[in-house]
N, C-alpha and C positions, 0 to 999 in steps of 0.2 A: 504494500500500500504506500504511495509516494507520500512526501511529509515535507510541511514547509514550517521554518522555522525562524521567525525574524522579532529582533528585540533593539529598541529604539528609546533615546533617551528625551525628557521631557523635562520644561519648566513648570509644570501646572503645581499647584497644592492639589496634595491626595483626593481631596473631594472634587476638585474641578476635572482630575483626571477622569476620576470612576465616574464622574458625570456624562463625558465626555464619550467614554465606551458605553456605557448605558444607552445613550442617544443614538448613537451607529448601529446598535446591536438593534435596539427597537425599528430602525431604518431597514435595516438590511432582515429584520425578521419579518417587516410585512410584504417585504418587497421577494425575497424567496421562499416564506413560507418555512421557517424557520423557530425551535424552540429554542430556549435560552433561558438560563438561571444562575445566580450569584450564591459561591460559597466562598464566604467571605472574599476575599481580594483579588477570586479568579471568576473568571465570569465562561459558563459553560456553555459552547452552542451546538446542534445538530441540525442537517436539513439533509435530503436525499443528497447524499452523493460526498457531503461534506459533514466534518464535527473538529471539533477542537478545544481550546482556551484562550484567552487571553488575562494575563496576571498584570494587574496595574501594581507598582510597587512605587516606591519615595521617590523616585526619579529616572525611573523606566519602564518602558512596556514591553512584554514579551507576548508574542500570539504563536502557537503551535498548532497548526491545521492539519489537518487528514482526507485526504482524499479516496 
């Protein structure tokens, strides 16, 4: 199963971050048809074809997809 892996640094404060993923995630959930749930600072999603994470942390993002 291919695997993409990309972690990217950020100036936000934590809450503007997770706001930030929250917002794209609800974007991209209605628009693929996609689930998606927050355990604590990782944020989980699935949709046919696709699933992954993305981990908001102090000063970086990391997303781990699956295809």
């Amino acid at each position: 199963m291919p695997q993409i892996q990309i972690r990217k640094k950020h100036d936000l404060d934590h809450d503007r971050a997770r706001a930030t993923a929250e917002k794209l995630a609800a974007s991209l959930a209605s628009e693929y048809h996609a689930d998606y749930h927050w355990q604590d600072d990782e944020l989980k999603f699935r949709s046919p074809g696709i699933e992954g994470q993305l981990y908001v942390g102090k000063d970086e993002v990391e997303i781990n997809v699956r295809l």
